[in-house]
Backbone bond lengths (Angstrom), bond angles and torsions (degrees), N, CA, C in turn:
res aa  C-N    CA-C-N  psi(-1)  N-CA   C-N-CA  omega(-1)  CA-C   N-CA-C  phi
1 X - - - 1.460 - - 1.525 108.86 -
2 X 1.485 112.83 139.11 1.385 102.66 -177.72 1.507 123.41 -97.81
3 X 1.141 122.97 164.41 1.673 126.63 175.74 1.560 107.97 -5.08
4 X 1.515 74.43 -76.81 1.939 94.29 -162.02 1.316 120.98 -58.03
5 X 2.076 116.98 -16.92 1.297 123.77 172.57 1.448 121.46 -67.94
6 X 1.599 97.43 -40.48 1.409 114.36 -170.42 1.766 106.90 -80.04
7 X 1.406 117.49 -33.50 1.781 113.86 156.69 1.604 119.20 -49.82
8 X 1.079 105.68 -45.00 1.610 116.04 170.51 1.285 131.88 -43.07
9 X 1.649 79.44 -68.03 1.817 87.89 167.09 1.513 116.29 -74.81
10 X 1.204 131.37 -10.37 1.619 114.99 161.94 1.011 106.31 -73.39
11 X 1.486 128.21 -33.41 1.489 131.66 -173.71 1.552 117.43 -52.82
12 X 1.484 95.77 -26.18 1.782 100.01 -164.50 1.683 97.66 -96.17
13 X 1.512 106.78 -24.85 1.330 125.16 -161.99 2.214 87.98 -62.13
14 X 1.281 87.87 -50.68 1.713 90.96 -167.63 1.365 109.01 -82.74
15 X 1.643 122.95 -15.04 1.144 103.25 174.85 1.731 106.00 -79.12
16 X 1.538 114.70 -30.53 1.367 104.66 178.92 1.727 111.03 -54.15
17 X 1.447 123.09 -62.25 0.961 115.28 174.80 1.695 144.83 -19.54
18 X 1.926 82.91 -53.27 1.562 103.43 156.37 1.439 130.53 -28.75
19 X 1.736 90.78 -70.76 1.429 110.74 -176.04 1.449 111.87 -57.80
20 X 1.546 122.62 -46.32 1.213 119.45 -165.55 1.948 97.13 -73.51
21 X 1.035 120.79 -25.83 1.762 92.40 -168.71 1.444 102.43 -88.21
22 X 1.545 122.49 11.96 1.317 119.85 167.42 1.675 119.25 -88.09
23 X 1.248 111.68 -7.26 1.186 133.21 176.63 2.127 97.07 -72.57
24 X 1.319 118.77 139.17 1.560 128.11 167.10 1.671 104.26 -49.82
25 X 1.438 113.64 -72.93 1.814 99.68 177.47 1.254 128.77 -28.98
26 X 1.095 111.41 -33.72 1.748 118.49 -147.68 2.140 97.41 -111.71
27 X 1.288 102.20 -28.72 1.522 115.99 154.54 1.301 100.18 -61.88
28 X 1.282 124.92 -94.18 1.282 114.44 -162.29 1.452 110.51 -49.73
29 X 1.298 156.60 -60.32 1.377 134.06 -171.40 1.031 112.62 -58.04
30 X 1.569 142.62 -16.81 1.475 132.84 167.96 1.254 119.55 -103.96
31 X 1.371 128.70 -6.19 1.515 123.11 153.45 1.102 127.92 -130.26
32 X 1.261 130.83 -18.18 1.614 132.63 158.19 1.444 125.02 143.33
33 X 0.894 149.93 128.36 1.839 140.17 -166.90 1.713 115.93 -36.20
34 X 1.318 92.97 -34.16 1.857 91.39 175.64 1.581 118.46 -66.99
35 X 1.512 120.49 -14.26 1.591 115.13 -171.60 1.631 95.05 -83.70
36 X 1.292 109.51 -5.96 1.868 90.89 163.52 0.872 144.32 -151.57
37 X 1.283 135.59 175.19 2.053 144.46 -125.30 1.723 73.76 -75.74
38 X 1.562 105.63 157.49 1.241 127.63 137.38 1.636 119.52 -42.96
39 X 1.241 121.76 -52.34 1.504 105.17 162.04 1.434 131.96 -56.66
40 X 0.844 127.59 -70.46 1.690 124.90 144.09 1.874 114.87 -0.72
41 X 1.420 109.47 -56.38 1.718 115.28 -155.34 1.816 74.87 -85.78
42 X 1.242 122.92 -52.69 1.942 80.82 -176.48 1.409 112.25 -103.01
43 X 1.313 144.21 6.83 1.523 127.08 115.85 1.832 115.01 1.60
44 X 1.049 92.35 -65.57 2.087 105.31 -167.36 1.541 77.44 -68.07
45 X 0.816 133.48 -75.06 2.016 121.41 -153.50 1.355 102.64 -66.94
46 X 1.688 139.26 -8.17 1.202 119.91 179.72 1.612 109.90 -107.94
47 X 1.371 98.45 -15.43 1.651 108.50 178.67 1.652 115.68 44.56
48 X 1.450 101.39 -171.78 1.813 99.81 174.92 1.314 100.25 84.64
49 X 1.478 115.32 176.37 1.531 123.33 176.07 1.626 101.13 -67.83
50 X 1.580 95.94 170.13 1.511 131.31 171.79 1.883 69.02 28.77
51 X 1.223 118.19 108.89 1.343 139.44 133.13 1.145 141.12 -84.37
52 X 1.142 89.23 -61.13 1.745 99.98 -171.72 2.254 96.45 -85.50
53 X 1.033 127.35 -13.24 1.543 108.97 165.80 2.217 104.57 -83.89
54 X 1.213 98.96 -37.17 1.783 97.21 160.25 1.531 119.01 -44.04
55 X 1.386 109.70 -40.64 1.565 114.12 -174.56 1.234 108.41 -88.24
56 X 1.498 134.68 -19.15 1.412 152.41 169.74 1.104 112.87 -66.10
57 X 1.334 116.55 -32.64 1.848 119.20 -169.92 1.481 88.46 -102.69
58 X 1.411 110.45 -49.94 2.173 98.60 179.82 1.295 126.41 -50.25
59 X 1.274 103.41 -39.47 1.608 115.71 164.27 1.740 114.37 -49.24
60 X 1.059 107.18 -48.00 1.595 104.22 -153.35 1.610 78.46 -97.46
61 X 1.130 175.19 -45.14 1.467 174.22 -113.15 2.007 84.04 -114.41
62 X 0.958 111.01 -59.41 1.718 113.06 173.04 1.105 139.93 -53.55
63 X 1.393 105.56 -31.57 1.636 126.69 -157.76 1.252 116.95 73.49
64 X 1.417 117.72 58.04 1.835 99.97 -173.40 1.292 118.60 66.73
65 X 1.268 87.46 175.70 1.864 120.75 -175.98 1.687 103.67 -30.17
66 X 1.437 104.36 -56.86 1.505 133.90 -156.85 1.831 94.75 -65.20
67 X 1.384 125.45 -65.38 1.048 120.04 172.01 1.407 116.24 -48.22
68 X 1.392 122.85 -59.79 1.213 147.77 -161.83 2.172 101.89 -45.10
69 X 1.681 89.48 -48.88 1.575 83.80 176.31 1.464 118.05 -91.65
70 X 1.672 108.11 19.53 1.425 112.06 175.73 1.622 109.83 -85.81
71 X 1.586 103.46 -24.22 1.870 115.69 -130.47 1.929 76.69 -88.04
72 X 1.450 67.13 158.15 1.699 80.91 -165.67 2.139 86.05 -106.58
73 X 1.825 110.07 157.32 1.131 100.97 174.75 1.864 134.92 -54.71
74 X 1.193 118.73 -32.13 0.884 129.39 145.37 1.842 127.97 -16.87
75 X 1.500 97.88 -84.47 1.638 101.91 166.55 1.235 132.07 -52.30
76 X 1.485 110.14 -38.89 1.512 117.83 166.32 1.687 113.89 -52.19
77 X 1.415 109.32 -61.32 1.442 114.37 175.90 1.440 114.08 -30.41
78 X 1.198 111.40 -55.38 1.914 139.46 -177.99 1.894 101.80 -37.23
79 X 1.329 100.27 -37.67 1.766 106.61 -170.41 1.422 101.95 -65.38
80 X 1.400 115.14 147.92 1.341 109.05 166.26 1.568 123.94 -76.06
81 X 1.520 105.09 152.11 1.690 92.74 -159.55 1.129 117.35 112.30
82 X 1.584 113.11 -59.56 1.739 114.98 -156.09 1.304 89.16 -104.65
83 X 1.454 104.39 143.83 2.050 121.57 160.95 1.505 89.69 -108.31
84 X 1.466 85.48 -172.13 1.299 118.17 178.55 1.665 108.22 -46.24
85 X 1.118 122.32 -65.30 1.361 144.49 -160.28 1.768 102.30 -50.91
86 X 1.675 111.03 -50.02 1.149 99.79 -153.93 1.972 90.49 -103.17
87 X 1.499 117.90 4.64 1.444 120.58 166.69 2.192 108.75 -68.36
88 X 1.604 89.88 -48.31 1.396 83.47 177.71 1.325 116.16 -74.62
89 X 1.199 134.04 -6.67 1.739 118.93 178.36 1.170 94.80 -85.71
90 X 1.820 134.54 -51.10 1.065 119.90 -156.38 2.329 105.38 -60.76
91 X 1.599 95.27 -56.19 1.859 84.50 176.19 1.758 121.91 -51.64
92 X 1.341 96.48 -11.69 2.091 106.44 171.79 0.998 119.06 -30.90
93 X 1.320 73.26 -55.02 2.014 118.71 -157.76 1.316 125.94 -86.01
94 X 1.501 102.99 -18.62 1.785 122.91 177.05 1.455 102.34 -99.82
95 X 1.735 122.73 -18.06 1.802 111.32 170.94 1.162 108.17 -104.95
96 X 1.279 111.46 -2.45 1.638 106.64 171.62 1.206 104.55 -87.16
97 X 1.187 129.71 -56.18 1.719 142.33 160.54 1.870 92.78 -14.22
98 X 1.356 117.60 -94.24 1.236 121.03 158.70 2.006 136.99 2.44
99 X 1.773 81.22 -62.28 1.236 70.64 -173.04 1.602 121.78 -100.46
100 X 1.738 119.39 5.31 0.962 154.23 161.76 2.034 106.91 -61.53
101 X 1.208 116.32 -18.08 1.128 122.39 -146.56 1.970 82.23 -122.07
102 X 1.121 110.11 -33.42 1.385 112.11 179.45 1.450 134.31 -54.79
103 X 1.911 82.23 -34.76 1.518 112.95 -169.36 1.751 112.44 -75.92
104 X 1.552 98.56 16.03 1.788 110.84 179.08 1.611 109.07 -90.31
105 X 1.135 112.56 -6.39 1.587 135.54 -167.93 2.043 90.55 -62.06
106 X 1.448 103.04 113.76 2.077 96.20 172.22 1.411 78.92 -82.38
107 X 1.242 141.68 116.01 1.699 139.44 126.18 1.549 115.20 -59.11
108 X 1.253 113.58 -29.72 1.455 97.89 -178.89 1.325 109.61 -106.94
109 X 1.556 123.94 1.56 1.462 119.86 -163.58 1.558 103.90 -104.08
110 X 1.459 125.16 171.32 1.374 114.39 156.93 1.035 141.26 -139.67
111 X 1.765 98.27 138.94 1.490 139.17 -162.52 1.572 123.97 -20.50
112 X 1.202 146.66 38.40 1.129 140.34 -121.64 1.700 105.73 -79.13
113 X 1.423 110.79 -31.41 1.596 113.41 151.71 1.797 112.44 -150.57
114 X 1.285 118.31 -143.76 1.198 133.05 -173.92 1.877 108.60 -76.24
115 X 0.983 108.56 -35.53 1.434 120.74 -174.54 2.048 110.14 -45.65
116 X 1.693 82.34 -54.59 1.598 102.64 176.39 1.759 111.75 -47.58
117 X 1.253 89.05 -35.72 1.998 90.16 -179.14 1.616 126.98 -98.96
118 X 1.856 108.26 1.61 0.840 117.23 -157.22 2.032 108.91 -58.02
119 X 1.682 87.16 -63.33 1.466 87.48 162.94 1.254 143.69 -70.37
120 X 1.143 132.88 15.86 1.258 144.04 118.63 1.371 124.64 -50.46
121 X 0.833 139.29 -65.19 1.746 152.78 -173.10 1.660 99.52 -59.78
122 X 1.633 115.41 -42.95 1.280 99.67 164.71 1.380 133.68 -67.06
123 X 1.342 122.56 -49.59 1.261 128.31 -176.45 1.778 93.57 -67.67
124 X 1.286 136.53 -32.32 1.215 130.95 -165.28 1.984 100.38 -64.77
125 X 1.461 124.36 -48.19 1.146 139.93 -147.21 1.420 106.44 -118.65
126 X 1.950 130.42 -25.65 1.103 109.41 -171.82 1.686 92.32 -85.95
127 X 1.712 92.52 165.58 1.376 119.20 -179.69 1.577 94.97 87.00
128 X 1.202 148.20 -39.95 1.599 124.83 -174.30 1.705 103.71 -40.51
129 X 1.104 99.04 146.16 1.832 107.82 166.74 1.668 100.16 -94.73
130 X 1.181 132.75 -25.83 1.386 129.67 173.96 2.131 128.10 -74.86
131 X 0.813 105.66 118.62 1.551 78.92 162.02 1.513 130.49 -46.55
132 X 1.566 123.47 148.09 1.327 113.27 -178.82 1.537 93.99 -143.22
133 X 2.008 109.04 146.16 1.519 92.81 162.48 1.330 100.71 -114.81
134 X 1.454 115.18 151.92 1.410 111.24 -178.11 1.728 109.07 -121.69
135 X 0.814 121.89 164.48 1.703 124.05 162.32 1.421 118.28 -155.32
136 X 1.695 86.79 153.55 1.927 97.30 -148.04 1.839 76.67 -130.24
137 X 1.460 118.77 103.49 1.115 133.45 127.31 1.282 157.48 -28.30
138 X 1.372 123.89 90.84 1.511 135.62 -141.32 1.748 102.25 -99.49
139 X 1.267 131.34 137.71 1.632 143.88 -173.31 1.625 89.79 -101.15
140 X 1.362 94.27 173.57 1.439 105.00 -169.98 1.531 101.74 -71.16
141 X 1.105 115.70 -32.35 1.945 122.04 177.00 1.207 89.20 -87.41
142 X 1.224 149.43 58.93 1.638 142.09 153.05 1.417 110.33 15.42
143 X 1.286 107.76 66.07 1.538 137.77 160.19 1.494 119.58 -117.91
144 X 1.188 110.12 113.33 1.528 114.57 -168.13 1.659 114.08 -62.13
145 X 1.184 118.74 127.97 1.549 118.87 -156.75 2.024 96.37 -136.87
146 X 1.276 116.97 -0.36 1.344 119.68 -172.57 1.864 109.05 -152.46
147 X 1.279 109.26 123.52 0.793 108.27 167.78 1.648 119.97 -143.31
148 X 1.177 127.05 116.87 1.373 122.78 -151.45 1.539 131.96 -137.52
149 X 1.015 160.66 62.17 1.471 150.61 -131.94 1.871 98.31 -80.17
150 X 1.462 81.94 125.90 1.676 101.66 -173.04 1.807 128.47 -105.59
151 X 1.595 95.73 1.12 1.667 126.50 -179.79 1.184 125.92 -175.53
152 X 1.237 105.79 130.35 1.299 105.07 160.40 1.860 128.72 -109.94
153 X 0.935 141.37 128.21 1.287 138.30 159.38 1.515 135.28 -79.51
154 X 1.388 89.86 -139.67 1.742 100.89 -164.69 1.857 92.06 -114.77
155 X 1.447 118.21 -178.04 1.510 106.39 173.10 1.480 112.96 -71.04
156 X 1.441 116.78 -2.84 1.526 90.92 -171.10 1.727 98.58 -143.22
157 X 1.719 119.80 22.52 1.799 115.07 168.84 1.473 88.41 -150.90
158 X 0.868 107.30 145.87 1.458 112.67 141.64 1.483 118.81 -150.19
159 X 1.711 109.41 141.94 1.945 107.21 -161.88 1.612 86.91 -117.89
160 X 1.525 95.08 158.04 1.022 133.42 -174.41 1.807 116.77 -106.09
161 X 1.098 150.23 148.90 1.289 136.89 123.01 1.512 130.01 -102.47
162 X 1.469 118.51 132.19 1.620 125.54 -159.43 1.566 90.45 -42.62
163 X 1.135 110.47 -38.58 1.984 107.07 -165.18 1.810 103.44 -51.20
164 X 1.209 115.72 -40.53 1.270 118.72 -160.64 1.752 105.29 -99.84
165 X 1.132 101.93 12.13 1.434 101.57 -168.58 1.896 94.76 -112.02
166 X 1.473 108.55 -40.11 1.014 128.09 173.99 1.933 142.81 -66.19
167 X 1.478 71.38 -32.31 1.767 96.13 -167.93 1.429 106.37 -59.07
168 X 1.481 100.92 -66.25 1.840 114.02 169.07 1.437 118.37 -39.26
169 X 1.317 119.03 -40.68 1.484 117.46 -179.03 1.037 125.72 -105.68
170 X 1.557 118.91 8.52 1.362 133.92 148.88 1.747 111.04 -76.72
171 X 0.806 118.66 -53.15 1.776 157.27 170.45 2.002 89.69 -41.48
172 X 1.447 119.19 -52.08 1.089 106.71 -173.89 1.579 114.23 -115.65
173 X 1.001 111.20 40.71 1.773 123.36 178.94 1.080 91.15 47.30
174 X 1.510 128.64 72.01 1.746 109.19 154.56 1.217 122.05 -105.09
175 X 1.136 123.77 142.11 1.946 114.23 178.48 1.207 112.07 -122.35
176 X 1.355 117.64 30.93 1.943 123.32 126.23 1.137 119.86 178.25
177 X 1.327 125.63 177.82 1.490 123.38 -150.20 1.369 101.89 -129.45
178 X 1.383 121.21 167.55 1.586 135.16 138.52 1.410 121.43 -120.43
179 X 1.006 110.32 121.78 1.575 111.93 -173.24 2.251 110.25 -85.21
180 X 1.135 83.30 139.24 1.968 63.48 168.29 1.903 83.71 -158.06
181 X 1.385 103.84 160.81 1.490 125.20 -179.74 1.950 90.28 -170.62
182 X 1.083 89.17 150.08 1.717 126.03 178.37 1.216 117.05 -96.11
183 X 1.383 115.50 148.12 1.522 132.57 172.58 1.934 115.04 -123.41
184 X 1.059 87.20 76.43 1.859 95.12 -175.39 1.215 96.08 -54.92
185 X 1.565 139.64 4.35 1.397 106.96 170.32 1.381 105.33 -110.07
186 X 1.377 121.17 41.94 1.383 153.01 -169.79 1.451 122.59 21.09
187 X 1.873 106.18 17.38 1.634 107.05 143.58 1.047 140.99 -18.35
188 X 1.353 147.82 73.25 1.282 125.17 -146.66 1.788 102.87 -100.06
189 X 1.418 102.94 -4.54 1.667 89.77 166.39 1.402 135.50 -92.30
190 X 1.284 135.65 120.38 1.481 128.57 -166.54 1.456 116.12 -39.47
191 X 1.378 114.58 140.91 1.432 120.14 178.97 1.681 106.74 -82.06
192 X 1.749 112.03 170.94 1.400 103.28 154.72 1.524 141.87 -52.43
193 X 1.199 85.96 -16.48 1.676 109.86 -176.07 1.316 99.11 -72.02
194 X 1.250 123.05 -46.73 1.717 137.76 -153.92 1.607 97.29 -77.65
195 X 1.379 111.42 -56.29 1.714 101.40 -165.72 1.625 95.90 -74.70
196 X 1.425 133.29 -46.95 1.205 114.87 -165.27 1.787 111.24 -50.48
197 X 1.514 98.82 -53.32 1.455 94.69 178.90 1.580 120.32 -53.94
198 X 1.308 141.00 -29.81 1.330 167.59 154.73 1.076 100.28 -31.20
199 X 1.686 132.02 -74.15 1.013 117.28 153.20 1.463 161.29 -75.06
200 X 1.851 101.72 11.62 1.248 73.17 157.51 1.724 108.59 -113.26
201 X 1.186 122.05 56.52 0.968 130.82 179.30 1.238 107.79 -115.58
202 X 1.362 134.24 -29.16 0.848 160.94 -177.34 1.567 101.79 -73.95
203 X 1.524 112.47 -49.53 1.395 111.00 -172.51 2.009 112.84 -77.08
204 X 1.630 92.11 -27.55 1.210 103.04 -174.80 1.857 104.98 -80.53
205 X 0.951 135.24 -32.65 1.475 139.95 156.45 1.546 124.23 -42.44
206 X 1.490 108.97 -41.64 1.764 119.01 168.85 1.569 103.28 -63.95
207 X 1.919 106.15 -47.61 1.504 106.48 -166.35 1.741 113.92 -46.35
208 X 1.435 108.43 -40.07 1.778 138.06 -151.47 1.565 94.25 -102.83
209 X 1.464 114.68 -24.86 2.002 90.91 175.50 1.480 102.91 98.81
210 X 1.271 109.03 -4.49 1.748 107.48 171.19 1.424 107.58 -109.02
211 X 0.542 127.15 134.85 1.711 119.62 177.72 1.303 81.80 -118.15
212 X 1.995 89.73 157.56 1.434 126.32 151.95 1.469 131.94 -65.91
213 X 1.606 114.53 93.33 1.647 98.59 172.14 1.328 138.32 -64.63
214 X 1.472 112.78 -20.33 1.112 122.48 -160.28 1.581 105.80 -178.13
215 X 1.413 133.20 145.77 1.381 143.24 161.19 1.774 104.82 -134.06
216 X 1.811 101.29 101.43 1.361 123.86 169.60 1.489 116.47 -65.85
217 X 1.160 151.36 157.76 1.316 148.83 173.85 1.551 82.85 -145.63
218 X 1.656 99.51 127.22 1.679 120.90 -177.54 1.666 107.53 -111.56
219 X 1.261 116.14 135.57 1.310 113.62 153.34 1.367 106.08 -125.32
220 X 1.557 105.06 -170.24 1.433 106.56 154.05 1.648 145.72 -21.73
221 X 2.245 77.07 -62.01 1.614 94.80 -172.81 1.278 109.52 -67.61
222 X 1.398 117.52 -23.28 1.690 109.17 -164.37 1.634 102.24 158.83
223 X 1.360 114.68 -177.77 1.664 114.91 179.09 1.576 112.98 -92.11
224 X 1.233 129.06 174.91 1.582 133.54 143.02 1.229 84.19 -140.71
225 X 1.817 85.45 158.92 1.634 120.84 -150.41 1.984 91.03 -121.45
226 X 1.211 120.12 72.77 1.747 120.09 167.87 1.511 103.57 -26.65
227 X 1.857 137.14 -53.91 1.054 92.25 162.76 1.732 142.90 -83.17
228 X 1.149 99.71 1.76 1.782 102.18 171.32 2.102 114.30 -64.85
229 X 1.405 83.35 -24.61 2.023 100.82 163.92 1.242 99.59 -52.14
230 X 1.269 127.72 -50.00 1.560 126.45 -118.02 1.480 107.16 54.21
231 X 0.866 161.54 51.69 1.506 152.87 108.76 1.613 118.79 -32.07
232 X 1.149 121.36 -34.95 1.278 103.23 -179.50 1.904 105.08 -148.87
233 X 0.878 126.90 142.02 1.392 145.31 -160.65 1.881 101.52 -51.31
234 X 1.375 113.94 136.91 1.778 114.99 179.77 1.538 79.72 -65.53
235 X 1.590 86.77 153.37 2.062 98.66 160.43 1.990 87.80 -137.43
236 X 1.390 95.00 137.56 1.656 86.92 154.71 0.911 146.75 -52.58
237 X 1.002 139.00 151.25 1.778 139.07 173.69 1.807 98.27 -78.48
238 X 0.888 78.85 145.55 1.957 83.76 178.97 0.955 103.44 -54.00
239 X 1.328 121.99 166.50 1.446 140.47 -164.45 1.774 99.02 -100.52
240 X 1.180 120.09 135.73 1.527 111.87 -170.96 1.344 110.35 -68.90
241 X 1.462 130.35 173.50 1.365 130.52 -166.26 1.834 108.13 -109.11
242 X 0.789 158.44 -176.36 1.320 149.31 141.01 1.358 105.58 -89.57
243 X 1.232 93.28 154.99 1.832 119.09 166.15 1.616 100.64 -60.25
């Protein structure tokens, strides 16, 4: 083979190379899942030809990410492009996402405020299309010992009564709470609805010996902390117990 054959063929050798690490597979095994687009990352879970324009049109038929971890298998299927097959990997992949995200929960550590639970409460609550209220139950060592969903709503209220908010964490010796519920229409500032009820939950928690530490409001984008508002009065965290 002569000179100029064997330049050639490295030439093609590196342009293949080229080409292939421009490809999402070959990205991700040589630099890591973060160097690429959201189209691309479910491209790889839907595989097959024209992928990544399938994941381009599913995306935008959804609204993004945000829809995308709403869509139930069903709707996904509905997109053109996607069957059955590649609807269930993609929701796989959005409750594993989920429940991978859960596993941020300190159960044995303690809680020193709302911050500690933040990522939990998200992965626990984003993507519902419903409102939810939840409450996370504090031990005398502010170790979370309760965790419970106490309502459900509509996409844009959901009510509470102190009885049902209370019962469980009376029921499980708790001596204080964090409240958190979601706004799937990714409001992230509390409504009128939110502080009145807030407080009187708040008032009813002093009455009972549990106080309120905190009421989170979750969306998508992230949490707010009602007391980082000032919306509702600091309460201490219990005082730790001795050994």
């Amino acid at each position: 083979m002569s000179q100029g054959s064997v330049e050639e063929s490295s030439g093609e050798e590196a342009g293949a190379r080229a080409q292939a690490i421009e490809r999402p597979r070959e990205r991700m095994y040589a630099f890591g899942p973060a160097v690429l687009s959201n189209v691309e990352l479910v491209a790889l879970l839907l595989g097959g030809g024209r992928a990544e324009q399938r994941a381009l049109a599913l995306l935008q038929r959804l609204g993004g990410l945000a829809g995308l971890m709403r869509g139930l298998p069903h709707e996904l299927a509905e997109a053109p492009g996607i069957g059955e097959a590649s609807a269930t990997a993609v929701c796989a992949a959005v409750e594993l996402a989920r429940r991978i995200g859960q596993l941020q929960l300190p159960v044995d550590a303690a809680v020193r405020g709302s911050d500690d639970v933040r990522r939990f409460v998200h992965a626990h609550l984003r993507g519902r299309s419903q409102e939810v209220f939840l409450i996370i139950g504090l031990d005398s060592r502010r170790r979370i010992r309760l965790i419970k969903e106490v309502g459900l709503g509509s996409v844009a209220h959901v009510h509470v009564h102190p009885r049902e908010v209370f019962r469980p964490l009376t029921q499980a010796g708790a001596h204080s709470v964090i409240l958190v519920h979601n706004h799937p229409s990714g409001e992230q500032s509390p409504s009128e609805s939110d502080v009145g009820l807030t407080h009187r939950l708040v008032e009813c928690g002093w009455m009972m010996g549990i106080p309120v530490v905190d009421h989170l409001i979750v969306t998508d984008g992230g949490c707010t902390s009602m007391l980082a508002l000032g919306l509702i009065p600091e309460a201490p965290l219990p005082a730790e117990t001795p050994l």
